[in-house]
C-alpha positions as MATLAB code, in Angstrom:
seq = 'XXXXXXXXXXXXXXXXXXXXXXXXXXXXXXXXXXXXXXXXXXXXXXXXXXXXXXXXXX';
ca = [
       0.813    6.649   -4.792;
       1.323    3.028   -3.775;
      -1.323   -0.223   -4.294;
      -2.094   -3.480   -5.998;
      -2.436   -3.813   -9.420;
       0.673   -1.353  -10.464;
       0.662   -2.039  -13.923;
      -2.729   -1.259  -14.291;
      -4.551    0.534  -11.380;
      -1.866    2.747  -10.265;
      -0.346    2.912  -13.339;
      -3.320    4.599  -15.170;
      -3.872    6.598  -11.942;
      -0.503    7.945  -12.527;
      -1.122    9.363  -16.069;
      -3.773   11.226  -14.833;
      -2.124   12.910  -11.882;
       0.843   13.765  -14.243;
      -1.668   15.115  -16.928;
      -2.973   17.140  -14.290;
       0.388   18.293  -13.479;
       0.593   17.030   -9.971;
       4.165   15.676   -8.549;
       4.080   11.644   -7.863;
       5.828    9.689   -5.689;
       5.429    6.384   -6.059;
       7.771    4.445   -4.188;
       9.039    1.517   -5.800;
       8.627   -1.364   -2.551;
       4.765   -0.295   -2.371;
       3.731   -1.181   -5.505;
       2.673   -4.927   -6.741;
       1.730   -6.518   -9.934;
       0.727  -10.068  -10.948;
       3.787  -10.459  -13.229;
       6.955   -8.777  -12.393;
       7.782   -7.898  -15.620;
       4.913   -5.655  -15.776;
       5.384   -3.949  -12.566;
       8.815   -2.947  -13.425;
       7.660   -1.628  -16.879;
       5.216    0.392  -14.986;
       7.654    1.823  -12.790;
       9.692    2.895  -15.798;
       6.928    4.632  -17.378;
       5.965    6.725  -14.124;
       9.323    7.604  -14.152;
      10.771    8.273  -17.462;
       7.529    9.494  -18.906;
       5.572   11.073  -15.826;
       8.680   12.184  -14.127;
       7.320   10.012  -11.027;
      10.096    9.834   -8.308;
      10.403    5.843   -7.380;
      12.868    6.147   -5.108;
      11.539    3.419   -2.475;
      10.149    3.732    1.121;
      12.955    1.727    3.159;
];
């Protein structure tokens, strides 16, 4: 998964996918917010709750 609007869009996306049981990769450097602080907290959700691998693109 990547896109705009991490912390809300991709985010809720996310806990879907995982309560569907589906893998994610979402790769850290593909993923924006409008406050860093809430992109970051995303990205620790989809990966300490949803198991999400963040390991970036680059």
């Amino acid at each position: 998964m990547s896109g705009i609007a991490g912390d809300i869009c991709v985010l809720f996306s996310a806990k879907d996918a995982y309560m569907y049981g589906f893998n994610m990769w979402v790769p850290k450097d593909c993923m924006a917010s409008e406050d860093e602080d809430g992109n970051e907290y995303a990205l620790y959700l989809m990966h300490s709750v949803m198991k999400a691998d963040i390991d970036p693109i680059s």
